[in-house]
VEXMIFI-554067 format. One record per residue: residue in one letter; z, y, x of N, C-alpha, C in turn. Coordinates in steps of 0.001 Angstrom, whole numbers, padded with zeros to 6 digits, always signed. Layout:
% residues N
aZYXZYXZYX...
% end
This chain:
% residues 322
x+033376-013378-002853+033113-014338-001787+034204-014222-000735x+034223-015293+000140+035472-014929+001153+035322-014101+001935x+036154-013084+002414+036106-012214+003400+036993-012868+004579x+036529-011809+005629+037650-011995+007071+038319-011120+007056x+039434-011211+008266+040984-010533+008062+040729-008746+007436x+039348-008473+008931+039469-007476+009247+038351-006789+007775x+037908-007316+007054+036702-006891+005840+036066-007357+005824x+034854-007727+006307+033628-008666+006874+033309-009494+006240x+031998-009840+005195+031926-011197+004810+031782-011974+005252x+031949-013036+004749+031843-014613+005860+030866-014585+005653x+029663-014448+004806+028286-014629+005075+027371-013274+004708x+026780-012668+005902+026004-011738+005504+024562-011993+006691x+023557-010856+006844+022630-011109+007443+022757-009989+008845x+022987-010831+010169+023211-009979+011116+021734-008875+011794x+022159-007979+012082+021056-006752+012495+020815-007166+014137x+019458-007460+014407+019417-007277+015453+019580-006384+016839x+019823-006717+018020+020436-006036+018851+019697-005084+019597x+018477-005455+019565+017321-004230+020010+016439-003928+019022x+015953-003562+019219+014456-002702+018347+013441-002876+018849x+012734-003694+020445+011874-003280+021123+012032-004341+022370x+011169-004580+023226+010610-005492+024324+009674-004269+025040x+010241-004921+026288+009293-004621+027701+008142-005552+027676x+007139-005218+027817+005537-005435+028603+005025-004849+029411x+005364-005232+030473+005055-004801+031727+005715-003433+031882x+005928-002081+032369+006087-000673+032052+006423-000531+031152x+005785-000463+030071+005471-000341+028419+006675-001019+027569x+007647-000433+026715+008834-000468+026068+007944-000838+024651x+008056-001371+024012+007049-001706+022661+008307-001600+021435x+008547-000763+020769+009106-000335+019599+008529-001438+018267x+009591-002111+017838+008962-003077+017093+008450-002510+015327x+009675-001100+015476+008904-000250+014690+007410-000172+014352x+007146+000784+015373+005753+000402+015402+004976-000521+015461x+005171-001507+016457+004614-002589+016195+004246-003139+014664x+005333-003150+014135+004917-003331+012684+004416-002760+011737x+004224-001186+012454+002832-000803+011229+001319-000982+011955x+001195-001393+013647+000021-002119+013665-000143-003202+012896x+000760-004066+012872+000719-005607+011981-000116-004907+010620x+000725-003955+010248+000234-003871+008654-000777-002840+008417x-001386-002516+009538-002403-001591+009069-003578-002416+009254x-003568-003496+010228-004868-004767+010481-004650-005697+009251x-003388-005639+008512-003307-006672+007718-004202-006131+006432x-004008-004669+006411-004765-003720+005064-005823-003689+005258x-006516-003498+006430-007996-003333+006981-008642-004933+006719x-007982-005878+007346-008423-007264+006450-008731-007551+005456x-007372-007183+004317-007319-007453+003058-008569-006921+002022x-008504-005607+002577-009624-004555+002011-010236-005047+002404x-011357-005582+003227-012279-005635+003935-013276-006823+002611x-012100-007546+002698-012320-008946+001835-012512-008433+000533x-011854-007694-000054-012042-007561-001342-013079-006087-001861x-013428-005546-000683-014431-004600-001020-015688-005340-000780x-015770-006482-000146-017050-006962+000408-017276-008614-001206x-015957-008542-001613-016154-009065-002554-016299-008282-004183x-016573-007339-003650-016811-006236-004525-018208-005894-005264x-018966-006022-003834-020297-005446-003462-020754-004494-002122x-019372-004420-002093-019527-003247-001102-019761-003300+000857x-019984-002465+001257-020360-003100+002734-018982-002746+003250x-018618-003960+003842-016929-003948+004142-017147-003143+005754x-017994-002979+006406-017958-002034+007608-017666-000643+007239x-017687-000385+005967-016869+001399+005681-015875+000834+005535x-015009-000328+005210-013465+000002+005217-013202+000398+007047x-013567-000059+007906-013511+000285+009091-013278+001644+009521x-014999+002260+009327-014801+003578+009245-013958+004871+008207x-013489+004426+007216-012604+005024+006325-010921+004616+007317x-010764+003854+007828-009240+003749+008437-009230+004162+009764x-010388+004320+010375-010222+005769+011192-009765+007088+011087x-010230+007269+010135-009917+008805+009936-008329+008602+008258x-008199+007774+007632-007152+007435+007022-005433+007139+007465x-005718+006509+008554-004645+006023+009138-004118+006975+009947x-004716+008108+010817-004074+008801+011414-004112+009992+010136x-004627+010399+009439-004002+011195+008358-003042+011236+007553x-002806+009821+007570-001179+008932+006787-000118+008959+007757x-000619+008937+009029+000504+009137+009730+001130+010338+010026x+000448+011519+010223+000341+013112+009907+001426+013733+008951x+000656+013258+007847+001200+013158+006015+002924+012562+006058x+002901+011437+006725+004115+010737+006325+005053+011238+006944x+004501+011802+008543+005794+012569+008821+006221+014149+009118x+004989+014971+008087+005177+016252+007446+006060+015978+006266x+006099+015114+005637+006977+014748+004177+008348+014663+004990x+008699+013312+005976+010063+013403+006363+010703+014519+006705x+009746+015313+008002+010230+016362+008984+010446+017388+007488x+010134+017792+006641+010531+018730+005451+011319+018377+004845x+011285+016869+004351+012682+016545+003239+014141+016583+003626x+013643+015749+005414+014880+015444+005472+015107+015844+007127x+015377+017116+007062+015623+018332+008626+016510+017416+009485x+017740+017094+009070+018890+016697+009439+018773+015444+010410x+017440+014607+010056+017115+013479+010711+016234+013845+011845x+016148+015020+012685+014825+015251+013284+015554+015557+014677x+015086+014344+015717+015715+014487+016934+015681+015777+017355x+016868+016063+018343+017075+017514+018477+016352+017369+019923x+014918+017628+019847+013779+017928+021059+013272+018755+020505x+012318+019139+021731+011277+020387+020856+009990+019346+020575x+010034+017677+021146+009157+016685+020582+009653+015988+019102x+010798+016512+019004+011341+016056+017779+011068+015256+016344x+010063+016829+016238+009609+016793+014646+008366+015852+014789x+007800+014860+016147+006565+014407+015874+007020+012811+016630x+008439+012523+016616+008850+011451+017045+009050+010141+016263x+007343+009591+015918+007480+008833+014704+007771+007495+015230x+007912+006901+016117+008726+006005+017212+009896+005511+016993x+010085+006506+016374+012000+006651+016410+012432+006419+015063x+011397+006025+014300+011336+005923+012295+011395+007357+011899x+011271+007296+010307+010576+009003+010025+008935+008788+009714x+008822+008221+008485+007478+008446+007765+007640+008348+006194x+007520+009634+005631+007734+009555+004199+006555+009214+003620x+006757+008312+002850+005687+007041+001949+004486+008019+001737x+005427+009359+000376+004499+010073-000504+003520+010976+000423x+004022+011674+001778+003380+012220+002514+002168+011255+003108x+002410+009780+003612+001661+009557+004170+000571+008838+003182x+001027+008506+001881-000209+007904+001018-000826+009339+000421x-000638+010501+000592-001264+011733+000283-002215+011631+001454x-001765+011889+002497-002780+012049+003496-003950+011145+003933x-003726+009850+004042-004411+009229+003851-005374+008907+002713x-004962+008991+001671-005524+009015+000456-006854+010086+000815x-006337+011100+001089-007710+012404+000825-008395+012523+001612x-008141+011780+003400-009223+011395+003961-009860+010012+003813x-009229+009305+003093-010297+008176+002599-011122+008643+001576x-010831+009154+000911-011699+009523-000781-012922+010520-000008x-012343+011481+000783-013551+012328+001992-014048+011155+002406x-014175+010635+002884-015066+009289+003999-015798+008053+003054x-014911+007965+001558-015881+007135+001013-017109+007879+000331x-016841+009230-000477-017617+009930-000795-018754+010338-000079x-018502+010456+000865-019224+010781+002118-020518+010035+002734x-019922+008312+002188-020831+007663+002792-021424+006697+001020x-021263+007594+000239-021655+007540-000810-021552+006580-001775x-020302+006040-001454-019658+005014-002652-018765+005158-003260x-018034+004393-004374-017462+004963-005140-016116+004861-004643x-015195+006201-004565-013906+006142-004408-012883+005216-005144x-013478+005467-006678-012234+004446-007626-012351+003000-007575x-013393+002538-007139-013191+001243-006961-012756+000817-005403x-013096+001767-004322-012445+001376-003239-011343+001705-003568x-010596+002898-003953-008890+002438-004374-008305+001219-004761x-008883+000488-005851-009345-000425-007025-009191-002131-005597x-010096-001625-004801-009937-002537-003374-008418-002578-002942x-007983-001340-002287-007086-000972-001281-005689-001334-001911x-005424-001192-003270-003987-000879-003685-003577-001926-003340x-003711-003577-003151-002775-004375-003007-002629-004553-001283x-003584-004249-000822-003455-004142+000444-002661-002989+001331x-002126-001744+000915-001318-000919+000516+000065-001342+000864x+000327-002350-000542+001244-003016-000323+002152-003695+000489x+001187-004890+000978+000919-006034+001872+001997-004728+003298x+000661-003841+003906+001421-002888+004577+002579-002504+004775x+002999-001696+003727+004367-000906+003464+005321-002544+003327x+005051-003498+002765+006188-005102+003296+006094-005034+004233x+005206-005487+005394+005403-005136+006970+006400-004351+007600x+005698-002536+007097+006191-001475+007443+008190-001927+007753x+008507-002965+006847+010223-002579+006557+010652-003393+006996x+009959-004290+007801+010326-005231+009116+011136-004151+010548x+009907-002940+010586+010258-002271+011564+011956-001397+011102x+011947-001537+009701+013436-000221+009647+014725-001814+009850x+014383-002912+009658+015632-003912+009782+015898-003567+011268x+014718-003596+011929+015130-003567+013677+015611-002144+014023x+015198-001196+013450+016019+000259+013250+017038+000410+013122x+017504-000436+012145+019076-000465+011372+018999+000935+010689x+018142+001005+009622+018080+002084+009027+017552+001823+007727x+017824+002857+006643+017045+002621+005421+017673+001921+004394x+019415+001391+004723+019694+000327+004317+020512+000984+003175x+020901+000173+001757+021645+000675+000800+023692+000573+000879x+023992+000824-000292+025260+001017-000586+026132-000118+000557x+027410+000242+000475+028554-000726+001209+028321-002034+000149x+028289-003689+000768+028038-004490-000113+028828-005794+000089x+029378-006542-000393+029562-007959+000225+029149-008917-000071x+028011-009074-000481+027134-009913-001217+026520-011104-000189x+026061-012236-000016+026281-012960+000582+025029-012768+001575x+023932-011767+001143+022539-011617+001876+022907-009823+002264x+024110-009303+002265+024401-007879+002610+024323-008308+003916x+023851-006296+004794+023347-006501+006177+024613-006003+007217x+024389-006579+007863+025057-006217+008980+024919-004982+009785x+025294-003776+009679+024822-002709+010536+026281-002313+011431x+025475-001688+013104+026121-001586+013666+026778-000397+013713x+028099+000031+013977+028915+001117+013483+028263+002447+014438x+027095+002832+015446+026493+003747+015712+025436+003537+014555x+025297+003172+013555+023914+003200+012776+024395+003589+011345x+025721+003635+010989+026392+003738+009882+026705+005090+009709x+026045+005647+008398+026395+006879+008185+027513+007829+008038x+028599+008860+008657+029623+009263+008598+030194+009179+007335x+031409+008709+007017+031717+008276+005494+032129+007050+005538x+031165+005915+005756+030887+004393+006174+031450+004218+007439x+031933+004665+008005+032267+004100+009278+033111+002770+009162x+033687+003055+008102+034799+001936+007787+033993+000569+007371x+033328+000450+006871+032175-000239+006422+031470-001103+007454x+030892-001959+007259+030138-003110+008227+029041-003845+007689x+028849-004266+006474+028007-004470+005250+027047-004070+004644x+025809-003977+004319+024797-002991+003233+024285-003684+002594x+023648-003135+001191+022674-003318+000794+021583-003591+001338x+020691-004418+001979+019914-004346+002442+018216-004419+001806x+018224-002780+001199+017293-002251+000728+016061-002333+000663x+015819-002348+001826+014530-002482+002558+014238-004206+002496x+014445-004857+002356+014774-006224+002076+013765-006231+000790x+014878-005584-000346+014380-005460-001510+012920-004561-001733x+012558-003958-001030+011857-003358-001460+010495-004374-000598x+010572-004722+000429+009688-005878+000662+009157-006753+000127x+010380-007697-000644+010019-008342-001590+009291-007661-003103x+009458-006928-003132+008982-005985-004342+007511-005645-003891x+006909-005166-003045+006018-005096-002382+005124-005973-002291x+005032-007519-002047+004245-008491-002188+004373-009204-003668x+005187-009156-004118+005232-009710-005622+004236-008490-006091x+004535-007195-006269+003641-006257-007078+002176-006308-006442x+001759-006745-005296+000458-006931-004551+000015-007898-005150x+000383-008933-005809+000496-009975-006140-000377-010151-007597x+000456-009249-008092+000416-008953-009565-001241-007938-009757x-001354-007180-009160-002188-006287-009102-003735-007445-008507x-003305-008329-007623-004513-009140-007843-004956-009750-008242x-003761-010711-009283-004370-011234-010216-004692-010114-011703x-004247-009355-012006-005033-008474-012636-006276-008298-012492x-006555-007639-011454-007994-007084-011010-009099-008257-011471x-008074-009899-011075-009219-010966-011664-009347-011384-013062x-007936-011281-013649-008135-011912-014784-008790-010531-016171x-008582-009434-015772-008802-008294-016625-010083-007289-016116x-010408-007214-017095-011824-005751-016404-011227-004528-016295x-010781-004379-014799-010390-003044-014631-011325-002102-013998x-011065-000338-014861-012210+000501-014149-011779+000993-013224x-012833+001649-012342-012260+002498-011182-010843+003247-011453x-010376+003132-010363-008810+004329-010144-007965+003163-011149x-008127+002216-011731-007152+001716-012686-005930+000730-011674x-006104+000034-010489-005280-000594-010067-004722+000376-008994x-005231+001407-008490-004674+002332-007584-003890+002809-008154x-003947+003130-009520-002789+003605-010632-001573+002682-010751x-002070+001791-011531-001017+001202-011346-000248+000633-009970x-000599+000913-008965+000235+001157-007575+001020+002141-007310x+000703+002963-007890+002132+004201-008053+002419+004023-008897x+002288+003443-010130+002822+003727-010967+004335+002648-010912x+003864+001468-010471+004408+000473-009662+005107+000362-009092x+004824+001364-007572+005806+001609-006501+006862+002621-006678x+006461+003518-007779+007265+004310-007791+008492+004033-008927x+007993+003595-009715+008937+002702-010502+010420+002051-009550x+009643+001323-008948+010652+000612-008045+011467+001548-007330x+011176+002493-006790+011725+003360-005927+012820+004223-006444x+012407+004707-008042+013473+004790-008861+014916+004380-008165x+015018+003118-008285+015774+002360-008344+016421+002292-006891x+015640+002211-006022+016015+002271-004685+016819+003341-004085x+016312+004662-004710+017010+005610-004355+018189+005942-005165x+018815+004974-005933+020205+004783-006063+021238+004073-005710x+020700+003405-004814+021430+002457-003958+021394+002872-002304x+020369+003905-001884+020560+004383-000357+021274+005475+000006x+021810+005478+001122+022355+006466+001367+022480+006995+002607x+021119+006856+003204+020551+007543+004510+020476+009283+003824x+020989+009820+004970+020072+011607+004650+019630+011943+003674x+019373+012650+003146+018262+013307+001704+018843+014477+000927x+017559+014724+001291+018137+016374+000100+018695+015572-001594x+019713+016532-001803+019863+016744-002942+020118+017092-003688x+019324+016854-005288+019739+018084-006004+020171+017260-007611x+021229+018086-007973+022083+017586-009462+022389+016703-008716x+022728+016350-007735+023860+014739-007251+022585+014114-007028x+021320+013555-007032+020757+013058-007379+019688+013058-006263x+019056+011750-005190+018427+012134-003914+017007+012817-004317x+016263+013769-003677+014949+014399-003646+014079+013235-004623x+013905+012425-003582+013289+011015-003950+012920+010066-005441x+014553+010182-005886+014631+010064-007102+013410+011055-007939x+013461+011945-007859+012553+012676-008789+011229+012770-008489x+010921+012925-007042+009590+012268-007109+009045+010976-007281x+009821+010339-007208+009759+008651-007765+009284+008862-008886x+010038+009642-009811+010254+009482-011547+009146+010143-011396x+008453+011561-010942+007154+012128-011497+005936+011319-011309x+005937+010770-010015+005122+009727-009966+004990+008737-010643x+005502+007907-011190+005460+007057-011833+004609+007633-013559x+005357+008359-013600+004864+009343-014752+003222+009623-015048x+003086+010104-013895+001620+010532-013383+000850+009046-013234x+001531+007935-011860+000487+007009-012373+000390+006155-013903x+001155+006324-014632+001213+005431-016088+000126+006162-016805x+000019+007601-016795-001239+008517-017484-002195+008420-017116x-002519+008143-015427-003447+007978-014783-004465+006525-014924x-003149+005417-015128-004408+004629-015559-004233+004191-017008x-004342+004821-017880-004586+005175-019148-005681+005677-019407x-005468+007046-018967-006989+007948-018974-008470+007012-017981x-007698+006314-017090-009133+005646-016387-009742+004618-017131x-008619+004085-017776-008934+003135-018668-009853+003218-020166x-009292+004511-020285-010048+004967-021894-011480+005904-021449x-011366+006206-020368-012815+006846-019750-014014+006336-020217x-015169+006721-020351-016399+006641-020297-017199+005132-019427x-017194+004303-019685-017774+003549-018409-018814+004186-017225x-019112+003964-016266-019984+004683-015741-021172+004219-015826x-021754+004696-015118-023595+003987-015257-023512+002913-014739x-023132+002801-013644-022886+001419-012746-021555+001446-012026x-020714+000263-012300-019559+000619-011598-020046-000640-010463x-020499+000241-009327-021142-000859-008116-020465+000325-006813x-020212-000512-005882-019503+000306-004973-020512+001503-004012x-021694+001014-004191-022682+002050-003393-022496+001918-002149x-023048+003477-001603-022225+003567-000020-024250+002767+000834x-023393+002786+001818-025010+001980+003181-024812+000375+002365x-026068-000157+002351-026684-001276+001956-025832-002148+003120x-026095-003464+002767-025502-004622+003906-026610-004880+004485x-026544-005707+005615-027583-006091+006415-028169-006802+006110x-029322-007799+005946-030030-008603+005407-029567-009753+005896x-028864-010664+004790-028212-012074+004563-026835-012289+005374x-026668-010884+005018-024680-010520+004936-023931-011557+003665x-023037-011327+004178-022195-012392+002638-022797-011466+001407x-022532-009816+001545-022737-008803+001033-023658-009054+000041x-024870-009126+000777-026092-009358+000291-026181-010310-000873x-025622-011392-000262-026012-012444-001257-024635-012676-002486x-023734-011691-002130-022751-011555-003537-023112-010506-004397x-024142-009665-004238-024710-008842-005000-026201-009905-005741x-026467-010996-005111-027729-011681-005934-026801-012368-006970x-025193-012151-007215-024833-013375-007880-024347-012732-009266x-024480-014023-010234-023924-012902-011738-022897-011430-011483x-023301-010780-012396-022175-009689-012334-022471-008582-010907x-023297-009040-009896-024005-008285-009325-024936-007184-009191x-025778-007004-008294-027130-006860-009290-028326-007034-009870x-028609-006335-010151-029784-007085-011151-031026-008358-010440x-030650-009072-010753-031219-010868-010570-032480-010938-010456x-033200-011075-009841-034642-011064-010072-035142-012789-009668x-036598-012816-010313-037210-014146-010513-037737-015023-009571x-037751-015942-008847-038261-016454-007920-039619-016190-007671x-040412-015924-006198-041473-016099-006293-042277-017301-007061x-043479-016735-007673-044560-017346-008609-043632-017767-010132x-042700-017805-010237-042080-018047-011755-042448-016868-012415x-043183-017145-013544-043273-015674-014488-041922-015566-015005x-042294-014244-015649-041302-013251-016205-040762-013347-017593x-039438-013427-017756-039131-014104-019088-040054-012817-020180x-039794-013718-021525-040528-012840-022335-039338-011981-022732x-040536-010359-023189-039515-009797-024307-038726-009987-025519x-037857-009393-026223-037687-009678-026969-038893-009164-028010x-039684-008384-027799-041283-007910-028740-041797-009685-029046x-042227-009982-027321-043179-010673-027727-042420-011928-028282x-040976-012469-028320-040445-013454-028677-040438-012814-030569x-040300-011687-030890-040651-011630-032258-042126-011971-032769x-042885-011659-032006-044468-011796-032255-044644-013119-032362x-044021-013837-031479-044166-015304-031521-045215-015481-030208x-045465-014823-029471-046678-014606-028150-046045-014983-026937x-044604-015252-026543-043897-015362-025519-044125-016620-025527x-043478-017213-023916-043652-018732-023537-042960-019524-024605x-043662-020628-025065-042884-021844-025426-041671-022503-025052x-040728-023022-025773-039800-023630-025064-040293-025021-024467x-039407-025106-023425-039555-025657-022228-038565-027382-022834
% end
């Protein structure tokens, strides 16, 4: 494509100049901002599809209380360990998640094990609220990479491709200085993010999946992709054989979820795969999507008798046809 004198493509995508807006006092990090966007967008999404489940969508509520700040915990015990080198030099440093710094695997660990505590808890089934959550997950982490464009971070290889990003030469890693251009990674992985959310919901409709089977295939999914990602970035990262940290937990993961929903799949059915948990309130949507096929069990209108058995339809003693 054409370049300018100095390197520069004539067409790439420019990085914005702040990260953040004043409200009143209050400096608002659009970072963050955008994992509020995407944590109301997950709490929605779920909400809808656990309540179209069976389930009483007021525990997705109470499960992202105690989830969301455990993911946030998680995500940046994973960074502050992988990657030292990135950790502002404060003694607030290591807990400056403001500043970007949340590793995926840390924070879907943490969250993960206080949701599975909180659904268990309130006595419904974990694998199908996963089964809920994974595309909404998604939906999230696309958000989430709104906040690293305004970062100017996260971004891949030197590029001149006509949608390569513009980063500013304090944001460019030593090496790159010469450079003006990226991959813009995070881009890609956005789009990857709602297409695979995508995919995973029409699954869930068109196929009978069991518990833990679409949460599986969400790592198995994401990590797939990530593969890939972490050969094109070149922010910080440990590494080992040439090769970023990432990369290999990508690859084990993926590994793990492909077995994972295999084995969920070839499992045992359960007695009832119904989400459990506190009842809905009387003439909740809840309520009345559990009176509907595939619900539960249907019962007869007042004064209509009771169909016959199959005994008495052999006997020949059951009602007449109608």
């Amino acid at each position: 494509m054409p370049i300018h004198a100095h390197g520069q493509p004539l067409g790439f995508i420019p990085s914005p100049s702040v990260n953040g807006f004043h409200l009143g006092p209050l400096f608002i990090h659009v970072y963050g901002l955008m994992y509020v966007v995407g944590i109301a967008l997950a709490i929605y999404i779920t909400r809808r599809r656990w309540r179209a489940m069976g389930g009483n969508p007021e525990l997705v509520g109470e499960v992202a209380l105690w989830a969301v700040p455990a993911g946030i915990i998680g995500g940046r015990i994973y960074f502050d360990i992988t990657t030292p080198a990135d950790i502002p030099h404060h003694w607030w440093g290591i807990l400056a998640v403001w500043s970007g710094g949340l590793g995926i695997w840390g924070g879907i660990a943490g969250g993960a094990a206080a949701g599975i505590w909180r659904v268990k808890r309130a006595g419904a089934s974990a694998g199908l609220f996963a089964n809920a959550i994974a595309p909404a997950l998604l939906v999230a982490q696309a958000v989430g990479r709104v906040g690293n464009y305004f970062n100017q971070e996260l971004f891949g290889k030197p590029s001149g491709l006509p949608w390569a990003l513009e980063i500013a030469r304090q944001h460019r890693p030593s090496g790159y200085l010469g450079y003006s251009t990226f991959q813009p990674s995070f881009l890609y992985e956005m789009i990857f993010d709602l297409a695979w959310a995508a995919i995973l919901v029409w699954i869930g409709h068109h196929r009978r999946i069991r518990p833990w089977g679409l949460f599986a295939l969400y790592v198995a999914g994401y990590s797939a992709y990530r593969i890939f990602e972490e050969t094109i970035r070149i922010d910080s990262s440990q590494h080992i054989f040439g090769l970023r940290l990432n990369f290999y937990v990508a690859t084990i993961l993926m590994l793990i979820g492909i077995a994972w929903f295999i084995r969920s799949q070839r499992a045992p059915a359960e007695t009832a795969d119904r989400p459990g948990g506190p009842a809905p309130g009387p003439g909740s949507p809840t309520e009345a999507a559990l009176a509907e096929p595939g619900g539960a069990t249907a019962t007869t209108s007042p004064g209509e008798p009771d169909a016959p058995s199959q005994d008495e339809v052999e006997a020949g003693t059951g009602r007449p046809e109608q």
